[in-house]
N, C-alpha and C positions, 0 to 999 in steps of 0.2 A: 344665598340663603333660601331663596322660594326653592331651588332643587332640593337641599340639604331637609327640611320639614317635609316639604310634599311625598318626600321617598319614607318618611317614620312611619311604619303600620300603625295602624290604629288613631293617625292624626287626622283631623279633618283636611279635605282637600280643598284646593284654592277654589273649587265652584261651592261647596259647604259655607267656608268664610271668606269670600273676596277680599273682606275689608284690609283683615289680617295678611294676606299675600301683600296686598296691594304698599304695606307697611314695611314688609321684610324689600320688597321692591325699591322702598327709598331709603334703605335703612342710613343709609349717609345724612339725611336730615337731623337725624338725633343729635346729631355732632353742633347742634346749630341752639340745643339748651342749653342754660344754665349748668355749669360742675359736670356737663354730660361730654363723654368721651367715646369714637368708635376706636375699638382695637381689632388689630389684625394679625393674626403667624401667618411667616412662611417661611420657606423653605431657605437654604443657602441659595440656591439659583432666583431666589424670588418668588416663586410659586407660590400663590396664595393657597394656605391651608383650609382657614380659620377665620371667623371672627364676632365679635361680641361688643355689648353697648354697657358702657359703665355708668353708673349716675352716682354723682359727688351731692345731689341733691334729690331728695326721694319723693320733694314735690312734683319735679317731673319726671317719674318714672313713669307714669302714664298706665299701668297697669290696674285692673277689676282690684275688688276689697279694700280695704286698710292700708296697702303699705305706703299710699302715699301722705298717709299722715304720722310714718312712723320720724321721729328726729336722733340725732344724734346717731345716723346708721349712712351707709353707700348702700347699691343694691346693682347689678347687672342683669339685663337678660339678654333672650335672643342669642346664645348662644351656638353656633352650628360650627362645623367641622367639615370639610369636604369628604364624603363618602369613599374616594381612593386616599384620603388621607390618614383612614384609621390607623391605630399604632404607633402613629407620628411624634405622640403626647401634646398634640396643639390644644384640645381641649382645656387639658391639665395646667399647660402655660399659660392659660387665656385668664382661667380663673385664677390662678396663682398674680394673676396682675393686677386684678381686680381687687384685691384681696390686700396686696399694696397699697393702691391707690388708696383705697379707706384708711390704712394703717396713716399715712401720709398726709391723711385730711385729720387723722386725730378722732377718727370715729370711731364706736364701740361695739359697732356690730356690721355685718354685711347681711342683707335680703337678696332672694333670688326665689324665684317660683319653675317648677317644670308640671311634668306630666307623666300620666302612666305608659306613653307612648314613646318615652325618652328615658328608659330604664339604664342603659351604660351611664347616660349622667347623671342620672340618680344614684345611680350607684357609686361615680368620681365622688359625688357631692357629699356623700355620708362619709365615706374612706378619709375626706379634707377636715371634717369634721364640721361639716353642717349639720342641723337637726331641726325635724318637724315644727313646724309651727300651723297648726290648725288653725290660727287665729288671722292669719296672711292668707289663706285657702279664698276660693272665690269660684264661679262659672265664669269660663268665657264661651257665651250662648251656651249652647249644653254639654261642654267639654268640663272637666274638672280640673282643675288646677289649684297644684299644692304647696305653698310654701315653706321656706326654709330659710334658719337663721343661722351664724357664723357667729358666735360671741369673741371679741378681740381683747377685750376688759384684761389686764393685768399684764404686767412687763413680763414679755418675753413669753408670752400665751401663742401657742403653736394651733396650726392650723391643721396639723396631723391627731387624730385621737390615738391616743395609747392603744394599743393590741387588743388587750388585756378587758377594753373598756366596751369591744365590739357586743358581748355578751355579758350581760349578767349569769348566765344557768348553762352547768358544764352538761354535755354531752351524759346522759344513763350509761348506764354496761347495753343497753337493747337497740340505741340509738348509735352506737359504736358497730357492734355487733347485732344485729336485727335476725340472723337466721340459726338456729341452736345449735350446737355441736358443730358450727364451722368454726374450723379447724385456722385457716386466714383470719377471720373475725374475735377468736379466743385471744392471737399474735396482738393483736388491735386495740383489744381490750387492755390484756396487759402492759402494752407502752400506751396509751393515752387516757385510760380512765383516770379519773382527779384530775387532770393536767390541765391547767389555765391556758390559754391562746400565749401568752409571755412564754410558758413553760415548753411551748411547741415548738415557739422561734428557737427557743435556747438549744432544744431538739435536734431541729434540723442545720443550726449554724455547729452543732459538736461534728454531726456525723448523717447529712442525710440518705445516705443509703444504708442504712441501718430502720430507717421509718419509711421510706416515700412508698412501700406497698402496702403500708397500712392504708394511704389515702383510697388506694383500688377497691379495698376490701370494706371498708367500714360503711356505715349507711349512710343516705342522704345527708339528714342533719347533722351528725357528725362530722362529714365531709364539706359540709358549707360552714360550719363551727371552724375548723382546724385549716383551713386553705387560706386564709389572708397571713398563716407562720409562714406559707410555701411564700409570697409575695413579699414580705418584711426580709427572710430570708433570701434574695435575689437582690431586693435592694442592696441588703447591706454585703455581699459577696458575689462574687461570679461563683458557679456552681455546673463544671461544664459536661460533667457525669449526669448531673440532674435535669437537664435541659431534654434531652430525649425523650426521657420518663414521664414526664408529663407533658409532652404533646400526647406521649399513647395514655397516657393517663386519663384527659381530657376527649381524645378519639372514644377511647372504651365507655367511659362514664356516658358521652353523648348518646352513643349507641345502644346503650342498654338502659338506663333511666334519664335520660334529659328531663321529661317531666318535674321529676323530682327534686333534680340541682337546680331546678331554674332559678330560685330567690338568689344563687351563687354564682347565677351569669357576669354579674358585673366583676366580682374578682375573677373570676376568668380571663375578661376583657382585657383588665388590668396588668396579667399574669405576661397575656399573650401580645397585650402594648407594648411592655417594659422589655420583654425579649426582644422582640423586632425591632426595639431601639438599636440594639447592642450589633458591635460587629461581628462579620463572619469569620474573625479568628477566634470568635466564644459563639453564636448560634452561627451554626451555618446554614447554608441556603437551604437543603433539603427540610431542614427543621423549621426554617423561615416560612417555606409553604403551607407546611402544616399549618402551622402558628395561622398564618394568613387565614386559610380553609375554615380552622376551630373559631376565627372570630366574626367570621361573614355568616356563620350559622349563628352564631349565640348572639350575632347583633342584627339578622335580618327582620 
């Protein structure tokens, strides 16, 4: 865990906050609370990937602000991933079990706090369908840390948010197409203006090469709007035409506006996880490098 934090830019370093190191240091102690559990992934050989701190009781959660006076909730933190592990989906598992264990305990919400210096989990976490809670937010000494809630309330209430629900406000014709009389941008316009994120998955499960070069050509925020269809679509199909095109997809966008996609880093991650899952009779190796390359920049 001390590797795993100490390598996140922009996190404080263990001379910054000893205390905190000195915590991730014994993190097997947690195990020694009330409702409190350490979880672990690894690999089929054993390899430890992963691991994270569950709490079945939010009195000791231990955590700045409020949330240990929240009831009726679970909460985890300390969440890390081994660094040659990315793409593994241990993160994803980790939480996914956590997520459980509350369902299990009969609670109606899950807590968790990150940072701005943990943006791929920030980003898993919103995809699972956590959302902001400014009311859980806190400093730890002069780091800001921001919480997030999981509502579990009603049978058969999914942990995944609907597509459709990422955005309220569809992409403009300018935010589609941003540069006038291009000619690629016009294409873009005419298949995606009006179209809901639902209407994009439908899109690209008819026929996606028929669309994936609108993704090249259309602007930033349209391109961070319309890319979690590319991800729904991969879930729900193998797609093994498609797989190519957006490594170059994702190569060209890096190289000519990264700036600009960055809020669209995290389904990137996402994108370029779920492939690397998959075997090499559907990505093969040379795309696998890619894939590797594309997420050690948009995660460094």
């Amino acid at each position: 865990m001390v590797r795993v934090y100490s390598q996140l830019p922009g996190f404080p370093s263990p001379s910054e906050q000893p205390d905190y190191y000195e915590m991730l240091r014994d993190i097997g102690a947690f195990a020694d609370k009330p409702g409190a559990r350490v979880l672990v992934a690894h690999s089929p050989d054993r390899t430890l990937l992963g691991g994270v701190v569950y709490f079945g009781d939010m009195a000791h959660y231990g955590s700045g602000g409020t949330a240990t006076a929240e009831t009726d909730a679970s909460g985890f933190r300390l969440l890390g991933v081994d660094p040659q592990a990315r793409g593994s989906g241990a993160g994803k598992a980790l939480t996914n079990a956590c997520i459980e264990l509350a369902r299990e305990a009969g609670h109606s919400q899950v807590i968790l706090h990150t940072t701005m210096a943990m943006q791929v989990a920030w980003g898993l976490y919103e995809r699972m369908g956590f959302q902001r809670s400014e009311d859980l937010d806190f400093l730890q000494e002069e780091l800001p840390v921001f919480g997030f809630r999981l509502q579990l309330d009603g049978a058969g209430a999914s942990s995944q948010p609907a597509p459709e629900n990422r955005s309220m406000t569809l992409p403009t014709e300018h935010e589609i197409s941003p540069i006038p009389e291009d000619l690629d941008g016009k294409v873009a316009v005419k298949n995606f203006l009006g179209k809901t994120l639902q209407d994009a998955v439908a899109m690209f499960d008819e026929n996606s090469l028929v669309y994936q070069e609108d993704l090249m050509w259309m602007g930033p925020p349209a391109f961070c709007f319309y890319l979690p269809a590319v991800l729904k679509h991969f879930e729900r199909q193998e797609d093994d035409e498609l797989v190519p095109f957006i490594a170059s997809l994702f190569e060209f966008r890096l190289k000519h506006d990264a700036a600009a996609i960055e809020p669209c880093f995290p389904t990137m991650a996402e994108i370029c996880e779920h492939l690397l899952r998959q075997g090499e009779n559907y990505v093969g190796s040379s795309d696998k490098k890619r894939f590797q390359k594309i997420l050690r920049k948009i995660t460094e």
